[in-house]
N, C-alpha and C positions, 0 to 999 in steps of 0.2 A: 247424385244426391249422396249426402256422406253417411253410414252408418250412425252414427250416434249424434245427428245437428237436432237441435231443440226444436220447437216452434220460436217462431218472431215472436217475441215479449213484445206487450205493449202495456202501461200503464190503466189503472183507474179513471185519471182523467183522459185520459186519449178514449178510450171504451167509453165514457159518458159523452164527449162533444160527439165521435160517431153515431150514438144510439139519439141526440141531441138535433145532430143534423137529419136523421135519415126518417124524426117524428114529425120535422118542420122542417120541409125542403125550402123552403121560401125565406128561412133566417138568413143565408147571406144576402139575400138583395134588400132586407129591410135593414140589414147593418150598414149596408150601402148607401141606401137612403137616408140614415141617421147619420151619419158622417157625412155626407154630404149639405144637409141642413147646418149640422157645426161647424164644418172644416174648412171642407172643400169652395170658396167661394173665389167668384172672379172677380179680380180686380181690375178698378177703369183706372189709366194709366196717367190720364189729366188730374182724376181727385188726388191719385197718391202724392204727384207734385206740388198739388197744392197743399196737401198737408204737411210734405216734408218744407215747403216755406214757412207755414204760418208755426213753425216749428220753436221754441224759446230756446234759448242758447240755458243749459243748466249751471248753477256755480258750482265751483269747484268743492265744497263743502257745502255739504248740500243741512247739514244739521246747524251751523251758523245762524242766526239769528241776526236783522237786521241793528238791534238796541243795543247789543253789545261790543 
């Protein structure tokens, strides 16, 4: 150990998420959970197909107007 090394600095925010985590040990698996609900979803590999058919071909200018 070297005569004059500091303590590990840690920030503010680093010292709240710890004191954060350690008042609700259960926040990571509900962040899991929530992600999971928005994110994380399986997809069936026959819908995707079928969506990339029923797909419309975009025009090249897409601001164009047909009247003009």
């Amino acid at each position: 150990m070297h005569f004059f090394r500091r303590p590990d600095y840690q920030s503010e925010t680093t010292q709240f998420i710890d004191q954060l985590k350690a008042s609700k040990p259960d926040l990571e698996a509900r962040q899991r959970q929530g992600r999971e609900l928005l994110w994380d979803k399986h997809l069936v590999r026959s819908e995707q197909a079928e969506f990339k058919a029923a797909q419309v071909a975009q025009k090249p200018y897409v601001y164009l107007t047909e009247n003009t």
